[in-house]
N, C-alpha and C positions, 0 to 999 in steps of 0.2 A: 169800487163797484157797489154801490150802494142804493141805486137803483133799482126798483122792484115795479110791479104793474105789469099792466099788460103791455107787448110790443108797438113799440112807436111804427106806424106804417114810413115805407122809403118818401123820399121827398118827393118824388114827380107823381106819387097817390095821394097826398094831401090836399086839401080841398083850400084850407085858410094859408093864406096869402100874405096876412098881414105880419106884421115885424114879431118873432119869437126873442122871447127873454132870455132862452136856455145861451148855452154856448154854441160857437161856430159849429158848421158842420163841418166835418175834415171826410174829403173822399181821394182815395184809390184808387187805382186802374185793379181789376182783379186778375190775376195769374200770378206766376210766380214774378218776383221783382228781379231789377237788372242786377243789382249789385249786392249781390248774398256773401255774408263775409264767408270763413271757410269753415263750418260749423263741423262739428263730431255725427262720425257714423252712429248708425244704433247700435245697442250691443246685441250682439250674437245669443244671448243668450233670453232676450224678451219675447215675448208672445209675439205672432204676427199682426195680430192687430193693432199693438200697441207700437210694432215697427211702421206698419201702414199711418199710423196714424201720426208718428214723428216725421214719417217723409211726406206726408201732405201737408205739413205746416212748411214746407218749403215752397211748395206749388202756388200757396195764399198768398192775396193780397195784401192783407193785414201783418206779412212778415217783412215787410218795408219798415215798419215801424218799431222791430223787435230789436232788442240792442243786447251785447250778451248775457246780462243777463236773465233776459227773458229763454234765451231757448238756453239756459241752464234750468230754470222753473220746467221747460218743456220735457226735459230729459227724464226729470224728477219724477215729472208728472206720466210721462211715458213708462219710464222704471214701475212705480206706482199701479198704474197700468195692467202693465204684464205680472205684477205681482198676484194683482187684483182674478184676471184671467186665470192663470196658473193653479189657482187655490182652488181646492176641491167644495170648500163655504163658501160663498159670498158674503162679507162685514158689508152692513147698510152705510155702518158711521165712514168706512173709507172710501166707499163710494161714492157720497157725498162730497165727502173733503175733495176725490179726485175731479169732480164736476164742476167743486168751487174751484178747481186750479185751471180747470182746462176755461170756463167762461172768465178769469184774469186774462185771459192770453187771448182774451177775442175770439174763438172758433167756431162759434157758432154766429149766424146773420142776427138773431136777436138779442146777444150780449152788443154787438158790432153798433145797433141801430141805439140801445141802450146809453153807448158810449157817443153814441151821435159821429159814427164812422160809415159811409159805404162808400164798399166797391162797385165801380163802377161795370157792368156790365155790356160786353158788346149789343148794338141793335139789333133785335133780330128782324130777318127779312118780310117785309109788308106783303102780305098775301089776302089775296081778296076774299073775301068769304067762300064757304062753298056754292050756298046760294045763287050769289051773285055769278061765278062761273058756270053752274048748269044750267041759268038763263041763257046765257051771253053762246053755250054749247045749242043750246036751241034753237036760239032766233040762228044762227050758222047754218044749223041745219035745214032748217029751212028756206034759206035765200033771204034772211031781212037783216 
């Protein structure tokens, strides 16, 4: 990950067209994937956000791609985590560290786009402006 800048825009907001030098783009379907091997619970004993946040990396796209030992990193960085939470100081330096572990694992859309990965997103449904309906409500009401 050695990629720094600003966020690459998704590919259907790009304007230039012509041939990119970088690497392929690899895309996803986002949700959780079909075939999750049989990964470890959280422990009973982490923070809850740091369990919420180990069980959303199941939910993601990007965990098609995870192989074990990535969500051994995950755990780490979950443990880490709720250590992090737990403590009555917050350390800056392990914060940090934990940021760097969690964008290795892709979980954020701008480490994803970085890596030249998206998930693919359902359509959402075409609705016509409002505009254009309180006209369309008008001329109705009127008889035209």
């Amino acid at each position: 990950m050695g990629a720094h800048g600003p966020i690459p825009k998704r590919s259907e907001e790009r304007r230039r067209r012509n041939k990119d030098d970088g690497p392929a783009l690899v895309r996803a379907p986002a949700g959780p994937p079909l075939d999750l091997p049989d990964l470890p619970e959280p422990d009973e004993l982490w923070h809850p956000i740091a369990t919420d946040w180990y069980l959303s990396l199941r939910e993601s796209g990007q965990a098609a791609f995870y192989q074990p030992s990535d969500w051994a990193v995950a755990r780490y960085a979950a443990h880490v985590m709720s250590q992090v939470l737990l403590s009555e100081r917050a350390n800056g330096q392990l914060v940090a560290a934990l940021n760097s572990v969690m964008s290795s694992l892709l979980t954020t859309e701008g480490e994803r786009r970085r890596a030249r990965m998206e998930l693919e997103r359902k359509p959402a449904a075409k609705q016509a402006p409002a505009g254009v309906t309180a006209i369309a409500d008008y001329r109705a009401s009127i008889g035209g």
